[in-house]
DRENBA-882620 format. One line per 3 residues: their letters; for each residue x, y, z of C-alpha. Coordinates in Angstrom, 3 decimals, m for minus. Each point is the difference from the previous one (the first is absolute). Example, Ala and Ser with C-alpha at 12.3 -4.5 7.8 and 13.67 -1.06 7.14 Angstrom:
! residues 2
as	12.300 m4.500 7.800 ~ 1.370 3.440 m0.660
***
This chain:
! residues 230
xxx	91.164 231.142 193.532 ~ m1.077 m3.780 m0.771 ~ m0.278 m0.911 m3.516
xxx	m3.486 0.235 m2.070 ~ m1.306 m3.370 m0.736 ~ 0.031 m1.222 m3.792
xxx	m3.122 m0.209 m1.601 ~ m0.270 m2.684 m2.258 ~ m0.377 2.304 m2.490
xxx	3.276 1.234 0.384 ~ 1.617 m3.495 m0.445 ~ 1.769 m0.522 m3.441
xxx	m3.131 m2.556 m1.507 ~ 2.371 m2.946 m0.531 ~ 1.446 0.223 3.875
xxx	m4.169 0.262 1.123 ~ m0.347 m4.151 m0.265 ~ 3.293 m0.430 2.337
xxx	m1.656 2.730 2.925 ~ m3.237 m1.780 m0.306 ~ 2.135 m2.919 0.861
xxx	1.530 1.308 2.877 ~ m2.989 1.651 1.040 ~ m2.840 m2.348 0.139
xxx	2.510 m3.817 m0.869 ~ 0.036 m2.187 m3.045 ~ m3.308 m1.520 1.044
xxx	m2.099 2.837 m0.628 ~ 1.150 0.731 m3.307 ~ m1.383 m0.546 m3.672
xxx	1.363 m2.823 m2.259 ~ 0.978 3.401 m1.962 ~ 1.980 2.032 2.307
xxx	1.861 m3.275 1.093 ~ 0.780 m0.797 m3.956 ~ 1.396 3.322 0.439
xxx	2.236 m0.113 2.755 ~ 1.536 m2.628 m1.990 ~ 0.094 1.670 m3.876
xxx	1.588 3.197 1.954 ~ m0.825 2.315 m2.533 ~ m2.648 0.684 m2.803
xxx	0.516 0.826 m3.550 ~ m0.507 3.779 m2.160 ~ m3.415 1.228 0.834
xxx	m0.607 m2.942 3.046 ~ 0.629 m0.417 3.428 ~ 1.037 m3.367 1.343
xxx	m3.762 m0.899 1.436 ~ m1.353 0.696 m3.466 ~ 3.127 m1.787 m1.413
xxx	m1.049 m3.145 2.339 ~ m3.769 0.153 m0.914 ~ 1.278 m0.123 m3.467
xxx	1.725 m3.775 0.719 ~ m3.261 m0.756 1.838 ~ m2.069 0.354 m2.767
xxx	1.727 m1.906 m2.129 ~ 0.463 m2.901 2.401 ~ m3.747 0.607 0.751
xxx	1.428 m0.918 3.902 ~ 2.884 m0.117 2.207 ~ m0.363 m3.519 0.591
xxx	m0.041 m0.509 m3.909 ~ 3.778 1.956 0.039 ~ 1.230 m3.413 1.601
xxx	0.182 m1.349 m4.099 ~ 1.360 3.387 m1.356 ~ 3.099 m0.498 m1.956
xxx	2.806 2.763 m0.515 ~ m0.885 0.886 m3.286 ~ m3.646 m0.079 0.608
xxx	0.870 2.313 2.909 ~ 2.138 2.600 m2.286 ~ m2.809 m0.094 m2.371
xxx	m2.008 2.895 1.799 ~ 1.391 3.528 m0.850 ~ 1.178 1.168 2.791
xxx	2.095 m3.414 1.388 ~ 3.154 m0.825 m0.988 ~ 2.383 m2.820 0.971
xxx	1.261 1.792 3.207 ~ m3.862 0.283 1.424 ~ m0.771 m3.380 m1.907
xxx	3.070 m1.421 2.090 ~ m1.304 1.117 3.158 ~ m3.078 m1.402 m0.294
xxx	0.597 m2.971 m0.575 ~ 2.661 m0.154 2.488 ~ m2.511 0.980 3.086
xxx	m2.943 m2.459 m1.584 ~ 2.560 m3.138 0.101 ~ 1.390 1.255 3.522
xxx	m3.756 m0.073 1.161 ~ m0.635 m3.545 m1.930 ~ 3.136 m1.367 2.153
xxx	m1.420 1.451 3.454 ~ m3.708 m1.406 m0.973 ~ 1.625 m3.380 m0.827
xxx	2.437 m0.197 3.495 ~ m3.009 0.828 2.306 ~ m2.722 m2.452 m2.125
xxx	2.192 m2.914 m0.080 ~ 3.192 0.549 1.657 ~ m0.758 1.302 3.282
xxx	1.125 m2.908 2.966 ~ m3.240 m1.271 1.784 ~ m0.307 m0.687 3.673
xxx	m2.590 m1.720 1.670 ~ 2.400 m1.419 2.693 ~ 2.412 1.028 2.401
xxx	2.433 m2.139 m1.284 ~ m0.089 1.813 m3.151 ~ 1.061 2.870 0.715
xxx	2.323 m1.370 2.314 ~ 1.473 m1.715 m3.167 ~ m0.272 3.172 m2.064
xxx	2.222 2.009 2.877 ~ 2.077 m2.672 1.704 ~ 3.409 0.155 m2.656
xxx	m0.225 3.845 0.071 ~ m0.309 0.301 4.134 ~ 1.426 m2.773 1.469
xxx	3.834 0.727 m0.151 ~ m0.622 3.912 0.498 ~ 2.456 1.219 3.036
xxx	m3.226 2.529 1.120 ~ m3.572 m0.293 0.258 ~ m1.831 0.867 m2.842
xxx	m3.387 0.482 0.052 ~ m1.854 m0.247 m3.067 ~ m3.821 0.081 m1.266
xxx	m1.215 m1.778 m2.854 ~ m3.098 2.182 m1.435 ~ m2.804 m2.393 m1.774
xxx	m2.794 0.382 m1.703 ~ m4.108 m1.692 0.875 ~ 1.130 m3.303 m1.386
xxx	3.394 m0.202 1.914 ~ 1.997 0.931 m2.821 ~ 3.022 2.263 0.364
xxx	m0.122 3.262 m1.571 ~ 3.240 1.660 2.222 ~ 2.453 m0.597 2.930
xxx	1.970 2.165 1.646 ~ 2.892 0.370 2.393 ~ m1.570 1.974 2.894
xxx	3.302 0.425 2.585 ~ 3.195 m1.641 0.266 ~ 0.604 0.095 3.820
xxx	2.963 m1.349 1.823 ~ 1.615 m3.428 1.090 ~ m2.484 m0.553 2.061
xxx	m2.916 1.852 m0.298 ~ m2.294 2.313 m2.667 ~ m2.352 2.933 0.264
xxx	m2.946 m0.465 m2.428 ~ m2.739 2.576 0.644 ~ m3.736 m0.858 m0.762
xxx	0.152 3.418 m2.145 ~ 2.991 m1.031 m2.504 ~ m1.861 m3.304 m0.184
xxx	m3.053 0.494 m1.365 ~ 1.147 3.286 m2.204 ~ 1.270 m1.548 m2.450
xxx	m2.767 m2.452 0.101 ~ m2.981 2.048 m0.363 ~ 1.944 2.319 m2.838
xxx	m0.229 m3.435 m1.874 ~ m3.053 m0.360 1.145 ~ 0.415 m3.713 1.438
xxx	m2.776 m2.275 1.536 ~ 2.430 m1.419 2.036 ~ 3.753 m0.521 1.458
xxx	2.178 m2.207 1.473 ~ 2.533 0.605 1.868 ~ 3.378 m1.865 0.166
xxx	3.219 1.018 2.318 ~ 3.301 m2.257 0.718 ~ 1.760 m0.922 3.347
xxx	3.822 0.197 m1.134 ~ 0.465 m2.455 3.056 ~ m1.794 m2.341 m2.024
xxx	m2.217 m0.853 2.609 ~ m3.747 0.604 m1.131 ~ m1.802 0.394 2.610
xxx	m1.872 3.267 0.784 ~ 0.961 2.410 2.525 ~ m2.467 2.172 2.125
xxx	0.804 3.032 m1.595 ~ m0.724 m2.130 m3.631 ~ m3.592 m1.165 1.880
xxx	m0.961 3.714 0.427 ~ 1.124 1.146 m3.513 ~ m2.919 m2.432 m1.624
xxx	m2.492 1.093 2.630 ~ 0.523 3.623 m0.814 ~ 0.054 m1.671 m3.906
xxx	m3.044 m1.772 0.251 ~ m1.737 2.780 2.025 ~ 1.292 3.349 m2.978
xxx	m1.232 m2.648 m2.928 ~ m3.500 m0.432 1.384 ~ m0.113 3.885 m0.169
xxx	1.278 0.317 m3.149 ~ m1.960 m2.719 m1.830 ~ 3.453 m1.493 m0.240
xxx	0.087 m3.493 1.119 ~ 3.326 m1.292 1.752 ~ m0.003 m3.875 m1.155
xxx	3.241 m0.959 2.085 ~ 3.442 0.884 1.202 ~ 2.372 m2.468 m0.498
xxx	3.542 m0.315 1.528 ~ 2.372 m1.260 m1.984 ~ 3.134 m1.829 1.278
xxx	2.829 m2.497 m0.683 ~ m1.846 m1.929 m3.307 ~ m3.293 0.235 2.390
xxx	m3.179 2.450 1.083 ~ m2.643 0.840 2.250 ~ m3.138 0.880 m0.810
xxx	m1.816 1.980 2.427 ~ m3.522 m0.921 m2.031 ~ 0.618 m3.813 0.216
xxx	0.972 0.401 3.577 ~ m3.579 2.055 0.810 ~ 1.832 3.163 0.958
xx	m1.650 2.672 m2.344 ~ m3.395 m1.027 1.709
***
């Protein structure tokens, strides 16, 4: 006989933030229930989402628990240095991603820098690696990725495992970058038909394909500056 589904009544009350989670993702949730996800547990009497409303009203915000000290933090009944701990723990790792992607994150606005970025990484590789760089509307990188390692001569990189990743991170745009272990830069055919079908999946998706570059022996092609992705 297949199993009954849970109710959410039937869920323990401090495991009912983490199914909401995996029910309906992190975007969907209240400032509360994600507080707590992260405090775990509540205290005699409340459950962890009341426990989190509690640290919300005495912050008066979430944004306002950016300034929250430890002891301030183990000052509400209910928190002690463990929660307090992990609090401030997941509000500095958050402060350090904000602060790579504001300022850190490489620009490029031409071929030759992301040729730059890639070159040291690709050009001695014994196999073709073909690899996306995921940006966001002002050409700033917010993810790469590895998409296939293929063989001495050759790589398989499918339009699909392309623009996955991509459009999970929801990109404006990618470029694409793959090496010729000869050393030689120049694109094949079968590298010409890979950008077409690139070029052709991205205006679908709302993804736009800004260039695929080949890298070689301390040099590149770029299929944009050469007028192939026209």
């Amino acid at each position: 006989m297949a199993a009954s589904p849970v109710l959410v009544r039937e869920i323990p009350e401090e495991d009912r933030p983490r199914e909401r989670l995996r029910q309906v993702g992190p975007e969907q949730m209240s400032n509360a229930e994600l507080l707590a996800i992260l405090l775990r547990t509540g205290s005699r009497g409340r459950s962890a989402v009341n426990l989190a409303e509690q640290v919300l009203k005495r912050f008066g915000s979430i944004r306002e628990l950016l300034h929250a000290d430890l002891q301030e933090l183990t000052e509400i009944p209910g928190v002690g240095l463990a929660k307090a701990a992990q609090l401030k723990a997941a509000i500095e790792v958050g402060r350090r991603i904000a602060r790579f992607s504001q300022s850190s994150a490489p620009q490029f606005l031409t071929a030759q820098d992301a040729a730059e970025y890639m070159m040291d990484r690709l050009q001695f590789q014994l196999k073709e690696h073909f690899v996306a760089l995921h940006l966001d509307a002002k050409r700033r990188l917010i993810g790469e990725e590895i998409v296939s390692v293929g063989t001495l001569d050759g790589t398989v990189a499918h339009p699909r495992e392309i623009f996955k990743t991509a459009i999970k991170r929801s990109a404006s745009a990618i470029i694409c970058l793959h090496n010729h272990p000869s050393g030689d830069p120049t694109p094949s055919y079968e590298d010409l038909e890979v950008t077409r079908r690139l070029v052709e999946c991205g205006r679908i998706l709302g993804v736009d394909v800004l260039d695929h570059i080949v890298i070689g022996s301390h040099s590149y092609c770029s299929m944009r500056e050469k007028g192939w992705l026209d």
